[in-house]
Every structure is written in C-alpha cells, then in structure tokens.
N, C-alpha and C positions, 0 to 999 in steps of 0.2 A: 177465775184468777186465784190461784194460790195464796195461803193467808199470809202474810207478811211477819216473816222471822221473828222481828222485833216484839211480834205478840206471843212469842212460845211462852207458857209457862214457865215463869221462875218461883223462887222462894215467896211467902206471900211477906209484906212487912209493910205495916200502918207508917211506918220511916218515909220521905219524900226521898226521892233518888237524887243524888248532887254529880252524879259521876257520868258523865256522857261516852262509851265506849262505842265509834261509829267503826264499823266492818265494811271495807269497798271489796270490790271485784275487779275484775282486771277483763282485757277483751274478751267479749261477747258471753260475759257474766250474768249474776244475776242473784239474789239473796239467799235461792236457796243454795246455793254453793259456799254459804257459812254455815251450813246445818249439823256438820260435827264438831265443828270448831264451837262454835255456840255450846256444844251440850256442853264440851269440856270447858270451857266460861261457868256456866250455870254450877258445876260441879266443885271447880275451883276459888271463883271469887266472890266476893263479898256482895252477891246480889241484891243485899237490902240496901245499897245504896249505886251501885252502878247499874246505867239502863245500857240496855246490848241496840245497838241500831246499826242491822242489816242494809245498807244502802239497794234501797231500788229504785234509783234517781236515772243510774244507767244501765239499762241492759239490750243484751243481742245486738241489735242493729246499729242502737243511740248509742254504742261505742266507739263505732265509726266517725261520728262525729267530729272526732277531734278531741283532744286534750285537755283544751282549754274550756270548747263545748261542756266537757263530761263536768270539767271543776266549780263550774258555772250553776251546771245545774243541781250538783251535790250541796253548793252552796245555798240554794236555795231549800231545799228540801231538810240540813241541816238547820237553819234560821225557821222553818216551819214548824221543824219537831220542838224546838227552844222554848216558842212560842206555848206551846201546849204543853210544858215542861218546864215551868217557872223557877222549880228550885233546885236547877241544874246549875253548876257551876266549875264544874271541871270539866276537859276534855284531852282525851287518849284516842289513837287510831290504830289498827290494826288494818294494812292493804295488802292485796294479791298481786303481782307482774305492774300493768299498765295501771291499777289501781292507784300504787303507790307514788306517778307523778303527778294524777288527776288532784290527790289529796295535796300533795305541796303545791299543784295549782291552785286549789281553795285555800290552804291556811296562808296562802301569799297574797290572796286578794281578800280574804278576811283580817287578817290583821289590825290590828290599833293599835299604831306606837304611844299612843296616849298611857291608854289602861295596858299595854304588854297582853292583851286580851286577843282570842282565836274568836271571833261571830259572836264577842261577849262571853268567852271563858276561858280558864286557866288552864293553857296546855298542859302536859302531865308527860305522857307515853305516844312513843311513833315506833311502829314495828313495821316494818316493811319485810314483805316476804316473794323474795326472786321478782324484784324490780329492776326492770332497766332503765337503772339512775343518769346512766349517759348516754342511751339513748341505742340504736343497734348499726353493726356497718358488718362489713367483710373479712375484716383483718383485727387482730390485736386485742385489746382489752372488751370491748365492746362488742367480737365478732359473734352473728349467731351461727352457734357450734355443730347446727346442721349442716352448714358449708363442707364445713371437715370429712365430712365424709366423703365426698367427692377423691379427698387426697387419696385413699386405696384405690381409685377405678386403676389398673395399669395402663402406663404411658400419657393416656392423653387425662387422667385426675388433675392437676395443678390444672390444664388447661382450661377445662371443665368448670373449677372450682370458679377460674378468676370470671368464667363467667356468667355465672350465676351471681356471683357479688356484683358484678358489674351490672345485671337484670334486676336485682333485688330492688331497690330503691323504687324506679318507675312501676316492675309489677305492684309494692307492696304498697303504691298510692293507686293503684287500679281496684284493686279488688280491696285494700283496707280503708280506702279516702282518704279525707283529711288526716288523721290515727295513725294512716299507714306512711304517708310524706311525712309525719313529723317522727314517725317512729326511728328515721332514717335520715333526720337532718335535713329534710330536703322542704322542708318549709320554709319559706323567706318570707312572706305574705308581708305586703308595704315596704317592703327593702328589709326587713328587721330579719336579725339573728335569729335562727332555728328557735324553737318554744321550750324545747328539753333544754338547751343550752341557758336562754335565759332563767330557768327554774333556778342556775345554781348562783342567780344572782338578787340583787333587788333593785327593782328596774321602777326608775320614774314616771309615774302614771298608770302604772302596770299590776307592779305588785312585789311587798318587800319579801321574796319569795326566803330567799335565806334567813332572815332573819327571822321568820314564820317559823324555819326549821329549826335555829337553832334556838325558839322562847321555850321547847320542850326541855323538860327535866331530863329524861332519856331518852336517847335513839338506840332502835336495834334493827341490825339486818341480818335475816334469815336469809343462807344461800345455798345450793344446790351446789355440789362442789363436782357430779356428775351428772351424764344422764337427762339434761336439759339440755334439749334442743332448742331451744326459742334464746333462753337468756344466758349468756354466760359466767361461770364462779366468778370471774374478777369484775364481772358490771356489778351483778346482783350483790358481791359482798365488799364493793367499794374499794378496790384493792389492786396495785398494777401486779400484770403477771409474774411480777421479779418477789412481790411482798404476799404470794399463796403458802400457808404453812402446807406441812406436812401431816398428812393426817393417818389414825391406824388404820389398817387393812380390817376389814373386816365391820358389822355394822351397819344397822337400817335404821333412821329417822337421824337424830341428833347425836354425831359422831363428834364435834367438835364444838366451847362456846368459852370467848373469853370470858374471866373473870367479871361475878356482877357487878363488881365495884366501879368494872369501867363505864358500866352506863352513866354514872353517876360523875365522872370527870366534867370539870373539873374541883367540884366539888371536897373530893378525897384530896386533891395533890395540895401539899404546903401553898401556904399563900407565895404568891411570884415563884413558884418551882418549873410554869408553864406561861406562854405567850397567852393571850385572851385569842379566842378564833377570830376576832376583828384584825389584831396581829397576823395572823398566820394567812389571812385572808388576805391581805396585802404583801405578802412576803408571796402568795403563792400566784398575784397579780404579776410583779414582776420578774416572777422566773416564769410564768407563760410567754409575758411581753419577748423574753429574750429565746425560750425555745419556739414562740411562735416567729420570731425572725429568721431563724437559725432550719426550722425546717420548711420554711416557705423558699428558702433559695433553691435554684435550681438545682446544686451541688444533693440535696439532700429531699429532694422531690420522692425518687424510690422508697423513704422511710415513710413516709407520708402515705403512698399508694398501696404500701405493704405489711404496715403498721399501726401504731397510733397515731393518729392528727393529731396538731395542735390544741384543736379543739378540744379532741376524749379527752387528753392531759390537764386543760384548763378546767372542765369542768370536775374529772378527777380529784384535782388536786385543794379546787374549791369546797368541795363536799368532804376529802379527809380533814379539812381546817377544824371541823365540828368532831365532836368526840362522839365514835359510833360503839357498841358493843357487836361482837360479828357472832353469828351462832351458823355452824356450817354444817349441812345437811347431807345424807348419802345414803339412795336406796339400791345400789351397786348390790346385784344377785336377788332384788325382787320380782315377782312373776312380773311386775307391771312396770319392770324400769323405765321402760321408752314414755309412759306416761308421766314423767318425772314431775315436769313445770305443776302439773295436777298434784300430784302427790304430797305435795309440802301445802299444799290450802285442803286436802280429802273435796275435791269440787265435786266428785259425786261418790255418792257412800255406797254403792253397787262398786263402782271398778277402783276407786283411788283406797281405800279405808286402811290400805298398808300405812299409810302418811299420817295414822292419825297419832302417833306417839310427839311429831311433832308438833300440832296442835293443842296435847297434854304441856308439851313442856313449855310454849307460850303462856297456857294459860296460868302453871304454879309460877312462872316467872311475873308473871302481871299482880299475882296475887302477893308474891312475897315482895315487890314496889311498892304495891298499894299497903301493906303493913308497916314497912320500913316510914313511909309517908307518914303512915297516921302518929307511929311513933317520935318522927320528928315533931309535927304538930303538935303534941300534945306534951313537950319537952320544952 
C-alpha cells in the first residue's frame, strides 16, 4: 500500500497546525493524484501551520458508490483525522470533477447552524477544479462535450449524437452505478429529487447543503474552457452559455482569472450595494418557479429536449446566488490536450505534468488568502 500523501515531508515547525487543507479526487481517484499539486502547496504556503490531507476515503471502485456514499465516508475519515489533530481549527478544500460534489455532500451534512462550524471548524477556502456542479446531460450547459463530436460524422452526426445522449444515462448507471445515475439525473431513490440537484439546496433532514457552501470565505472555480471531454466550460465554471467570456488565443494553463477581490464579495461591495445570497436565492426560486412552468408546457417541450432544463437553470441559478471567483483554464495546442479533464489536477505526473502551472497558480493564490487573512486578524 502506498504511503499516504498526507505524510510527505513538509517544513518541520514545533508550531501545532490550525489549518486543515483536505484534497478530494474525483472518479476512480485516489491520493496519489494530488502528488504535484501538493509539492506546489508545500512550496507555496505557509506549512507550519496548514496540514495537506490527501483524501483516501475514496478511491477506484468506492467511487462508484454514489455521491452521497463518497460524502459519507469523507466524512468520516475527515472527523477521524480532527480527532488526532486537536489544534485544528480551520478548514479549506481543494476538489477534482466528481470530487467537488462529494465535498458539498459532506460540508452539507456536517454543518452546524449553531457554531457556523464544517465537522467543528471555520470554513476558509472552496476551489473546485472542473466539477459538474449541475450534474451532466446531452444538450446545453451541462452537455458532456464528448457528444459533439458526433456532429462532424456526415449526414447521419445529429442523428447519431441524439442518440448517444439518449443511451448515456442508463449506460452511465450500468457501468458507473449509483455515480453514474446520479451523475445524470436519473436518481430518484424514495421518490426524492436527483442528489446533485438537492446539493444546490438545504434540504430538511438531509443537509443544509448551500448554506455549507456559502459559510466559506471564498469559492473559486477552476474551468477548462476546452479540450474536456467529460465536463463542460459552462457546468465547470458555473456559467450559462450566453455569460462565457472571451478569452486570448493562444496559452496553456491559466489563460483567464477574475479579479481576487471577488473571491471576497461580498465583503469589498459598500454596505446594501448587493442583495444577501439569501435574496438572490429567492429571487432565483421564483424565476425557476415561472421558467419551470413555462418550459414544462407542451408549446416549449423541444427547448427542454434540446436544451437546458428547468432543472440545469434552477440549479444554475442557485449556485450563481453565491459569489464564485472563475479562473479559466486552456491547454489548446498541448501534446496531451485530449487528456484535458487530467490536466488541470496533473493526476499523474508521467502524462498530465503540462497542467502543473495550474496547480502553481492555486497554490500562490491559496497563499496570498491565507496572508490577506492573517492580516485581517491581526488588525
């Protein structure tokens, strides 16, 4: 058994560590696929006080599991390491693809409205890297981009395409299980709403999943703006196809990153210059309420089958309520573009290591938060 990430050699420092930075994986992961992302951690931030913990709660197979499975047991494994780690008291994540719903499944069932506390500590930082935040389907915001290519076959492509999207779902609960129906909507289990969909809510007896997300100080999504087959730019960087900026031509790793201020929203904006996301969260309940009426009739059924659902939109629209910072990724003309969804985590440092400029730039960006932080603190 390989030694467990979380033990690599850092700085040594007689200091106890208060900073808990847990690394997930995404399907059929595993620890060592934070191994260069880690060095540039160790290289960058302040390691006499944050501990790196490589999640091996799930890997290979136990990803199949399900979502809520994976969040379950991260959960667990999280609360274990605590345990043996008494004078932790913050916590930050950094997730891969499927990684990053598994983790809004546990900070939604760890939560404590009490103490505003994650499993007993003070959120900080959420980076999510080429996550599908609404989950994956055939058509529109959400579509995986592998479909597309079907459109070049001549003549019968469209054909082709609609039906592969139409197959996708039941193969991709055949061979992914549980993982693979939810990854697709097609989870109802006890009559209940899909599990990605409730992620973007907080569900009574369940888990206050949004509110989990938004006790963080920052969110940031890292997205793949090509060249990802699996997730698409507007799932991965939270964005409808109408609101994709333009990016330069030319460029490998980090082509694109709003300003840092806005991780920080809304904290920078005048006081009352902005709704609270609790606002916006309700403003964006009922413009669902009326586009999910509006395209459930049968006049407007084609937009649906061809498009976004009501659903993407709701949970879309739930998820921009909260102030994201977008950092957009592009390894367009690298030998290994097709490995793209790899390339933004380096999952293995033999074939991805072109991607690791964008694990350099998470890491000084995590670094220059955690300074800004300590500077507030101590102001």
């Amino acid at each position: 058994m390989p030694r467990h990430l979380s033990e690599l050699p850092t700085e040594e420092s007689s200091a106890p560590k208060t900073h808990l930075l847990l690394l997930v994986s995404g399907l059929a992961g595993s620890p060592a696929n934070w191994e260069v992302m880690m060095e540039s951690l160790n290289l960058h931030a302040d390691t006499s006080r944050v501990a790196l913990l490589a999640s091996g709660a799930n890997t290979r197979t136990q990803t199949l599991h399900g979502i809520d499975t994976c969040g379950q047991r991260l959960a667990q494994e999280v609360q274990e390491y605590i345990m043996k780690h008494p004078s932790l008291e913050r916590l930050s994540i950094v997730a891969h693809s499927m990684g990053g719903l598994v983790c809004r499944y546990f900070i939604g069932r760890a939560y404590d409205p009490a103490t505003k506390r994650i499993a007993g500590l003070q959120p900080v930082h959420f980076f999510a890297m080429a996550t599908p935040h609404a989950g994956c389907s055939g058509y529109g915001i959400t579509q995986v981009p592998f479909f597309s290519l079907f459109d070049y076959v001549p003549l019968l492509g469209p054909l082709i395409r609609r039906a592969v999207a139409a197959m996708a779902p039941p193969l991709s609960a055949l061979f992914m299980r549980r993982t693979g129906a939810q990854f697709f909507l097609h989870d109802r289990e006890g009559g209940r709403p899909p599990l990605i969909e409730r992620l973007s809510r907080d569900i009574k007896r369940e888990g206050l999943f949004m509110t989990a997300l938004a006790s963080f100080i920052t969110r940031t999504a890292y997205a793949n703006s090509s060249g990802d087959h699996l997730i698409s730019w507007p799932n991965s960087s939270l964005r409808r196809i109408s609101e994709l900026p333009k990016l330069p031509l030319g460029g490998i790793g980090v082509v694109r990153a709003d300003p840092l201020d806005i991780a920080y929203w809304p904290n920078y904006c005048p006081q009352g210059a902005e709704p609270s996301w609790r606002e916006q969260l309700r403003e964006a309940d009922s413009q669902d309420l009326s586009e999910t009426a509006q395209l459930t009739s049968s006049s407007q059924h084609d937009q649906i089958s061809r498009g976004d659902s009501a659903l993407t939109l709701d949970m879309i629209s739930r998820l921009q309520a909260l102030p994201w910072r977008r950092v957009d990724v592009s390894f367009k003309g690298a030998k290994s573009w097709s490995s793209t969804h790899n390339l933004i985590q380096v999952t293995k440092r033999r074939w991805h290591y072109v991607g690791v400029g964008v694990g350099r730039h998470l890491a000084r960006q995590f670094a220059i938060m955690e300074a800004l932080e300590q500077q507030t603190s101590s102001t």
